[in-house]
N, C-alpha and C positions, 0 to 999 in steps of 0.2 A: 258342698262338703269339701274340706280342704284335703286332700288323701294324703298332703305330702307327712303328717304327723303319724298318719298309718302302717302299722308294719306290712310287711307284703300277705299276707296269711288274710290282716284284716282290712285289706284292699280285693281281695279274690272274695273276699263271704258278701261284702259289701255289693261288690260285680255281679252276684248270684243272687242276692237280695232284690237287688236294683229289676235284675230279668224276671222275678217275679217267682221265684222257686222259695217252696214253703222251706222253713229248718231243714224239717226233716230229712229232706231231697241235698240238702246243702250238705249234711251230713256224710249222707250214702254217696255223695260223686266223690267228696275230699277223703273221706277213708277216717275222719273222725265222728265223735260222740255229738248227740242235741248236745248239749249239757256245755262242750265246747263249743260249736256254733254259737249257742246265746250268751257266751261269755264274749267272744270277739265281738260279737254284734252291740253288746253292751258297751265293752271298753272305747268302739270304736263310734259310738254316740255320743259317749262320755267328753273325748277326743274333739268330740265335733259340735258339744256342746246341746247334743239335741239328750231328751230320754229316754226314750220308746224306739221299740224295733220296727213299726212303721213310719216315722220319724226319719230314720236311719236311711231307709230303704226308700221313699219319698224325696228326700234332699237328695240322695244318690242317681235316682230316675231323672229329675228334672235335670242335675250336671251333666247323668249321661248323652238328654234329650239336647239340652243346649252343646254340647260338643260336637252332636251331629248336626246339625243346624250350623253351628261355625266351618266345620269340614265342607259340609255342601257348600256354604259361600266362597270359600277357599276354590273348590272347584272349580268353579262357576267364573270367576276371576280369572284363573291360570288358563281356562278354557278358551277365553273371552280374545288373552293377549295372542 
């Protein structure tokens, strides 16, 4: 998922998505409405061309999973020299 199209709001819903918190919970930590949760999460599908709020949340997990996975190589490198 490309986040640089995303505003920062629907980059944090996405980050909470990705960790596996239902709406609801998503709601209750940022101090807004479901209603708005499933608006950015839409918008921010839309943006990334996927449909669905697992979709979203799924493409988000695997970037997050591949980022760590680069970081650790990085590591692991810098360690090495």
């Amino acid at each position: 998922m490309n986040t640089g199209n995303l505003t920062p709001r629907q980059r944090e819903i996405v980050a909470l998505l990705a960790e596996g918190l239902p709406t609801r919970l998503i709601a209750k930590r940022l101090g807004i409405t479901i209603p708005t949760v499933n608006n950015h999460i839409f918008a921010a599908g839309v943006k990334a061309g996927v449909g669905e709020k697992l979709q979203v949340g799924l493409v988000s997990w695997h970037y997050r999973q591949r980022i760590a996975e680069l970081e650790a190589t990085i590591a692991n490198l810098t360690a090495v020299r």
